[in-house]
N, C-alpha and C positions, 0 to 999 in steps of 0.2 A: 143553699138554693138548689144547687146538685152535684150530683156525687161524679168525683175526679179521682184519676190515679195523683200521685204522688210526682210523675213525672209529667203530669199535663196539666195546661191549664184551662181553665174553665172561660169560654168566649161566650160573651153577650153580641147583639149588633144594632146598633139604633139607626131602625131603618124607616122610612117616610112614603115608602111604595111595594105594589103587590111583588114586581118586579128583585126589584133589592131584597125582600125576603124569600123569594125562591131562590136568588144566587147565596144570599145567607146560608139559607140550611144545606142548599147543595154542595156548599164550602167548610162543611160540620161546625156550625155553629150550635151552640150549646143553649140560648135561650135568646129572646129579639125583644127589643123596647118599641114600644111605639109612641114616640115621641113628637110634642110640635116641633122643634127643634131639629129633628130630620125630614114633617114633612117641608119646612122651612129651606131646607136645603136643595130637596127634590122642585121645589118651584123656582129656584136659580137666588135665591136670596142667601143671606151668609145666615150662620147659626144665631149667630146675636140676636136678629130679628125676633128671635121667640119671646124675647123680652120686653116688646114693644106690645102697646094696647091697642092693638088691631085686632088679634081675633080671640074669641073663645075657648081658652088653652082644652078645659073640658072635652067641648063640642069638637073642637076641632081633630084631637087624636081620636077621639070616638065614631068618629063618620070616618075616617080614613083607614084606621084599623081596622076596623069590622066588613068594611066593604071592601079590602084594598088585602089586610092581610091574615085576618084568621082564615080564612075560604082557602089559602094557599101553603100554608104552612102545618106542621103537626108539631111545631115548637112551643116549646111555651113561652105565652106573650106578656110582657107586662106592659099596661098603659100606663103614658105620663098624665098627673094629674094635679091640677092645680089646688094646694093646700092651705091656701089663706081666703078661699070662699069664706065670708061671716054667714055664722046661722047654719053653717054646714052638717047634715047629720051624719056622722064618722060608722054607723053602721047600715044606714040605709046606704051612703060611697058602697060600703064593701060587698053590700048584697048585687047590686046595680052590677060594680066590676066581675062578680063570679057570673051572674046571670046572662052577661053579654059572652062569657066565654074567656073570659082575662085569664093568666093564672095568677095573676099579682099586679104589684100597683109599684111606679116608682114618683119620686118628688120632682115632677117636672114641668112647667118651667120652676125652675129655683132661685131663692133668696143669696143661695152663694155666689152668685155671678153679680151680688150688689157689693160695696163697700162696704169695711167695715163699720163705718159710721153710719153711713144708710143701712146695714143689716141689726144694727144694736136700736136703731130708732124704729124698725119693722118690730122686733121681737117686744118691741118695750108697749105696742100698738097691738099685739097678739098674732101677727102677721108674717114673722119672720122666720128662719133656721127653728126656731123651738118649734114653732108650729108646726111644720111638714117631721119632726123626727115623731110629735106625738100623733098626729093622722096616721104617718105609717107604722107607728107601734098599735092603734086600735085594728089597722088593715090585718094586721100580723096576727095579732090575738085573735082576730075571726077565722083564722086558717089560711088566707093570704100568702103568699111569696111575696116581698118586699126587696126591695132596695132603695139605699139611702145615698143620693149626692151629697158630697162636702166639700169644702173647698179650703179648709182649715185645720190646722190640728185640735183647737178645742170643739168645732164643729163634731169632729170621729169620735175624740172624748166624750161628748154629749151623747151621740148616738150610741155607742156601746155600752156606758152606763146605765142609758133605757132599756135596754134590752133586744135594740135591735140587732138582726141576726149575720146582713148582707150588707156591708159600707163599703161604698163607692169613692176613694177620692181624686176628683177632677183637679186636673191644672191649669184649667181654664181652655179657653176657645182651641185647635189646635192650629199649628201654624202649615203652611205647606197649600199651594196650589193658588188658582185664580182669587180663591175670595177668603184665604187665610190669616192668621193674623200675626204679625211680629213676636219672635220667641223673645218669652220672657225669662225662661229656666234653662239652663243648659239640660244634655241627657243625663251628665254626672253628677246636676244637683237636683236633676229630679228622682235620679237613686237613692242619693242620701236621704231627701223628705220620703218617699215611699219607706225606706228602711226604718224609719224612726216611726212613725205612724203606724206601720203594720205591726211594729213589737208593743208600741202602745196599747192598741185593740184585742191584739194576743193578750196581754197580759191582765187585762179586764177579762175579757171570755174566748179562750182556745176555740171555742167554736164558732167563732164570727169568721165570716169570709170575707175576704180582703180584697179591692181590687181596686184597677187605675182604669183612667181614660185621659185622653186629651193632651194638651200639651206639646212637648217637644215629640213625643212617640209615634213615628209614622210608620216605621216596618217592623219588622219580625226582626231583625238582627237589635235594633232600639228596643224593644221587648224583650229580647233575649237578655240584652246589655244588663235592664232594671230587674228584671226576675232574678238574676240570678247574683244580686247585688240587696234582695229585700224579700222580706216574709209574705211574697203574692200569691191567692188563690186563684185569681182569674183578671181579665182585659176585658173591658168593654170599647167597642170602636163605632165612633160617630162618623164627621167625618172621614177617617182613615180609612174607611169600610164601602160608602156607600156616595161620597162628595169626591175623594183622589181618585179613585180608581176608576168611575165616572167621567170626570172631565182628563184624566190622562188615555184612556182608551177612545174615547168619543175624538179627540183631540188627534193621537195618531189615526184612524181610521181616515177621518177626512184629510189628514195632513198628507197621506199615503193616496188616495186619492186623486188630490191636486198635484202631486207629481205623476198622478199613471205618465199621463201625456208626457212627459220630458224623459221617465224610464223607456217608452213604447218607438220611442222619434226615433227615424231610421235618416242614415245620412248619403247624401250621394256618394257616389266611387270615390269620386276626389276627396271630400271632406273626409270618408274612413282611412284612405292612405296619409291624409295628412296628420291625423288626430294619431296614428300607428309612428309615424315619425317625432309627434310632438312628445309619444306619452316615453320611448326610448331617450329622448333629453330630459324629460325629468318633470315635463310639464303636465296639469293635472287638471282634467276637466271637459268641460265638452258645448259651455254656453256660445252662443251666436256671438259674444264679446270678442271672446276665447278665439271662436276658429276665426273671426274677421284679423285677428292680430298674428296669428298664424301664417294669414297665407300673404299680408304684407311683409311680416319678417321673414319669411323665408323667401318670399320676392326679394328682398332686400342683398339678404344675403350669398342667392343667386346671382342678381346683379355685378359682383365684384368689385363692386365702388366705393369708396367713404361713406358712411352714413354712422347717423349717431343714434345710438339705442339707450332710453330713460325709462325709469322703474320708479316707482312711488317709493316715500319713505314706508321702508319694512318688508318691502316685496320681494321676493328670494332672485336672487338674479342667477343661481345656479343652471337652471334651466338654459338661460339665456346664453353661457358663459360658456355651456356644454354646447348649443345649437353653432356656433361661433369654432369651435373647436372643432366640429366632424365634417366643418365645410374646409377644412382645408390639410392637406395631404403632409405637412411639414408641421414646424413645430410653432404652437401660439403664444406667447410674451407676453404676459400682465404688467402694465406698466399703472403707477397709481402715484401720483405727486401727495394725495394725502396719506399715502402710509411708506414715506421713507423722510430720513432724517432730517433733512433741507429739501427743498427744491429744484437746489440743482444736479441731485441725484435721478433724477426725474428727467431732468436734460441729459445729462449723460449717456442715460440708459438710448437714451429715440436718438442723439446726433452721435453718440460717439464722442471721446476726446482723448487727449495726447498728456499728459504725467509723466517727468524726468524720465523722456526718451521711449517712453511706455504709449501705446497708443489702441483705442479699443474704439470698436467700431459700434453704433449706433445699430437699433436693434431695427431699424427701417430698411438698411440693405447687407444684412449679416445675410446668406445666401439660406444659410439651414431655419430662417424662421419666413414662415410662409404669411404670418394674419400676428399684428400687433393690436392689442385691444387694450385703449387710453381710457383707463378710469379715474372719472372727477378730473376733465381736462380744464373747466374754466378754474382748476386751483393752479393751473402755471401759470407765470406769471404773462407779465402783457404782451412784453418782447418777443418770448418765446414761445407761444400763441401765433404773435405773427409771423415767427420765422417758422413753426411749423406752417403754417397757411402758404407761404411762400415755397417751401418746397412740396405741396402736395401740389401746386400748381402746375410747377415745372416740371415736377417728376425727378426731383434729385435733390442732395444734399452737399456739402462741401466737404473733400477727406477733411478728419481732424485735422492731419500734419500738411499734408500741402495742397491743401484748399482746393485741389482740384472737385471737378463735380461728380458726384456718385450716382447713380441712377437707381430710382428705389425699387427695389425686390420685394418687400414685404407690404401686404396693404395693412389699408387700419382702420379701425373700426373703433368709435367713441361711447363710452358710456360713462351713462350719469344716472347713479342709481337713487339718488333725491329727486328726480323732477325733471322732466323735457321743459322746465322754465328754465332753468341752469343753462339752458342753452342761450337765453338773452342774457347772458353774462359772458358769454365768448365774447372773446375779440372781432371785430365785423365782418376781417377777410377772416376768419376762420370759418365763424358763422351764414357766415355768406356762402361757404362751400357746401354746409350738410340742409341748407335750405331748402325745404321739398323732399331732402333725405334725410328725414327724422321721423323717430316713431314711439307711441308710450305705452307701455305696457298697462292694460288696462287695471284699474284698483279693481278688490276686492268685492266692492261694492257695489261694481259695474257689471260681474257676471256673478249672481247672486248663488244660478242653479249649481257651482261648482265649490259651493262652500262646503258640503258635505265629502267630495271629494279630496278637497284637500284638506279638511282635519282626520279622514280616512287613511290619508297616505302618510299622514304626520303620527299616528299614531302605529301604522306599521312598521315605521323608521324607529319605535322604541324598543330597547329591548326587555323584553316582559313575555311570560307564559301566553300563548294565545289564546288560552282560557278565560285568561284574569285584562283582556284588553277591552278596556268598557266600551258599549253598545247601545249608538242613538237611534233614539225615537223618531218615527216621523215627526212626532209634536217640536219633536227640540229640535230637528232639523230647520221646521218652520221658523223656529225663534232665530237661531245661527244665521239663517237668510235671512232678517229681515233687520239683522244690525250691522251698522256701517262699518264698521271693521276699519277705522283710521289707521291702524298697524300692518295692516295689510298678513301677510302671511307667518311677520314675527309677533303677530296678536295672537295667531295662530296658537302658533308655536308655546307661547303663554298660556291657554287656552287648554293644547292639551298636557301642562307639565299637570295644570293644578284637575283635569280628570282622571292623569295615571295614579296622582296620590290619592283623591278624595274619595274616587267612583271605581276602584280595580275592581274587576267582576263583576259590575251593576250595568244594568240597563240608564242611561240618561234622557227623563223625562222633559217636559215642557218648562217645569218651575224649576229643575237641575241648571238645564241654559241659561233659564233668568239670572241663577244665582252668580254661576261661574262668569259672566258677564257684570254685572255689578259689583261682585268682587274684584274682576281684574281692573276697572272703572275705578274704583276706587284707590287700590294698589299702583295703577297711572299716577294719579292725580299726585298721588300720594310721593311719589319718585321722583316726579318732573324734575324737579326744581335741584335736586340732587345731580342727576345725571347731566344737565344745563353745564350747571357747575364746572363738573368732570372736564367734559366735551374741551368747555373755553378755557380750564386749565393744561387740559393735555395739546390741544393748540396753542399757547402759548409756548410751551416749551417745547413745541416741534418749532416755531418759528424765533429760538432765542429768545423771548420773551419782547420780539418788537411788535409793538399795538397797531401800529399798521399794516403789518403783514399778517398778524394774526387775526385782523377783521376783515382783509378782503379774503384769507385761508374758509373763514369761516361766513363768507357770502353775508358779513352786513357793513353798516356804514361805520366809520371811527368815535361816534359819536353814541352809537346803541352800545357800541364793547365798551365805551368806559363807564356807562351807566350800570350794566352789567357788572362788570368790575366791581363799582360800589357796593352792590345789592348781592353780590357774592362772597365781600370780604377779599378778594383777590389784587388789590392792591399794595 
């Protein structure tokens, strides 16, 4: 069809407006189709349509073409035509296509996009895969440029035994964007079929050229992959040409648009010093959510009172953990009942106790800790709930050894990083103290505009070339905001383990988010049940393996943990 170096390949592009073949050829494209089937796509409809008895495969590339894209181009065009007209005269087609200014003809819409049982009862009617190789072999013989769609190995077989010059084999519809379709072929087994087909047609006639479309092949490194894995002369690109890059550009433009307004928004005095203190602790973002929880927590934590700080399951409490630490001048004491061995390790630590003559003093009036901060406090127990409630009252506790009363030096500050409902499981005088001083960290899903920021910060917390650290779209930004993120910031974190493996160096599109999003959707579902498991097994043997301690450990009734139990095997 045309002459290529040895190192390059020969690009067709099946385009449907005057538009897409001006960006064609200004992108060197080597010849253009004009196809129903692209202007099908250009009217917001999927490719399949072209297969549908709505319009005049003929009529319809022929008004579009002529008006739309020889006037614009100096490429050479081939029209799609339809080959199973009856009564058709195969050289008056060929005179009609040079006289409009064609330089050739291709077999479009096609028989290979039927079944094989529906394509063996078309040909067996005259109407099938035989019929369009023998139209384009009469096209060919009048001097014609020809290309043949196939979608089979005995299809190419047929064709190249005719004598056709230029074989196309499709993989079918391709997959990728708004209106794409479910891959059927991997990229590595669509090597292997190219590989096998292309040595086929070689070996009938060295001089047929050889080429793909469709399918799994949507970039240049995916071309790269198959080229250089099979005997290719050239790529035709339908949708991957003039449908992706179309709805991926169109898509970020406007998406970058509807954020101007949240990049342009300028903040009072206040709100810039606070957002300058928040982004030093760790915290990332800048939504109306964001700063309303800002400037109550650090109310809060100006205050110097009790008050209990909650986090959604998955939401990074580091931030919070840091804000908590830089408020106070001495040393802060992570004390956490669900990560030490009992319970009453957990006491120890806040009251202090006395051991063969040994006596250690609780971390509420050690002099060198300034801010105790209790995590997962409704996991102590009831007693000692109340007796902590009872000395934040009073302002003191009892020495370990002679009961005398201590006056507490250290404040403290509660956190419950599952839920500010964890707080209706305290004990009532506990709870009754942080009444009115409780606060929740707002989900994910809540300040939508700061999603982008913090998969940005999560991804410059990897360590990776910062060449090769992938780079979102406004379009996939859109998508990221407009899912609920139940995992809050360790969805995140999932989020971007599987971009640094998938997308290193790549741009991530609109249909990229889709995917990585359905994928980790899937890989959820897929876990739960496992991790369930883990959870109530490693509670148990934190709690000796007693069922009642290990189901109020784990905030349900005694009655779901032994159903659990059952359904786990853990009995």
């Amino acid at each position: 069809m045309l002459k290529t170096s040895h190192n390059t390949l020969i690009i067709g592009a099946a385009v449907g407006s005057g538009i897409s073949a001006l960006a064609a050829e200004d992108g060197g494209a080597d010849f253009l189709l004009a196809i129903n089937a692209a202007r099908f796509r250009n009217m917001g409809s999927p490719s399949i349509a072209c297969m549908l008895p709505t319009h005049d495969a003929n009529a319809m590339g022929v008004e579009f073409a002529v008006d739309e894209i020889l006037p614009r181009t100096r490429l050479p065009v081939l029209i799609g035509i339809n080959c199973w007209e009856p009564g058709q005269d195969h050289e008056s087609l060929a005179r009609r296509i040079a006289s409009l200014g064609f330089a050739g003809a291709v077999n479009f819409p096609s028989a290979m996009h039927f079944s094989q049982e529906m394509r063996q009862i078309l040909d067996a009617g005259g109407i099938g895969p035989k019929q369009e190789v023998f139209t384009l072999k009469q096209a060919q013989d009048f001097g014609l440029r020809t290309l043949y769609y196939c979608g089979t190995r005995g299809q190419a077989q047929f064709a190249a035994t005719a004598g056709l010059r230029n074989i196309l084999f499709n993989y079918g519809w391709n997959v990728g964007g708004a209106l794409g379709h479910a891959p059927r072929i991997s990229l590595e087994e669509s090597a292997i079929v190219a590989r096998d087909i292309g040595r086929m047609v070689k070996l009938i006639n060295p001089k047929i050229r050889f080429y793909l479309e469709g399918g799994p092949i949507l970039t240049s490194d995916d071309l790269g992959y198959v080229a250089s894995n099979a005997q290719l002369d050239g790529y035709v690109g339908g949708s991957t040409l003039d449908r992706l890059p179309f709805e991926s550009s169109v898509a970020n433009r406007i998406a970058g648009y509807k954020s101007a307004k949240t990049v342009q928004r300028r903040f009072e005095a206040e709100d810039e010093k606070l957002l300058i203190w928040a982004k030093k602790q760790g915290f990332r973002g800048q939504s109306p959510a964001l700063l309303e929880y800002l400037r109550r927590f650090r109310m809060l934590i100006q205050s110097g009172r009790l008050f209990a700080a909650a986090l959604n399951r998955g939401s990074d409490e580091a931030p919070i953990v840091a804000a908590l630490r830089s408020a106070t001048r001495k040393a802060m004491l992570l004390v956490d009942p669900g990560h030490v061995d009992t319970p009453m390790q957990a006491t120890r630590q806040l009251f202090g106790a006395t051991n063969n003559g040994v006596t250690t003093f609780g971390a509420l009036v050690r002099p060198e800790v300034g801010l105790v901060v209790l995590r997962n406090p409704h996991l102590l127990s009831a007693p000692v709930q109340r007796r902590l409630a009872t000395a934040l009252t009073i302002g003191a506790i009892p020495h370990p050894a002679t009961r005398s009363l201590q006056q507490l030096s250290a404040r403290l500050v509660l956190l419950m990083p599952n839920g500010l409902e964890n707080t209706g499981t305290l004990e009532p005088a506990l709870r009754a103290l942080v009444k009115g001083w409780s606060i929740g960290f707002p989900a994910l899903r809540e300040r939508a505009e700061d999603i982008g920021a913090v998969i940005e910060d999560a991804l410059g917390k990897v360590d990776i070339a910062k060449d090769t650290v992938p780079q979102i779209s406004a379009s996939a930004d859109q998508v990221f905001r407009g899912h609920s993120w139940p995992g809050n910031e360790q969805e995140v974190l999932q989020i971007v383990g599987a971009m640094v493996q998938n997308y290193s160096g790549k741009n991530i599109e609109q249909a990229d988010a889709r995917t990585l999003i359905a994928h980790l959707q899937l890989k959820t579902e897929a876990t739960t049940t496992s991790l369930e498991r883990q959870a109530i097994a490693d509670a148990l043997r934190r709690n000796g393996f007693h069922k009642g301690n290990t189901a109020y450990a784990l905030g349900m009734s005694r009655k779901t943990l032994y159903n659990k139990l059952r359904k786990f095997g853990l009995h």
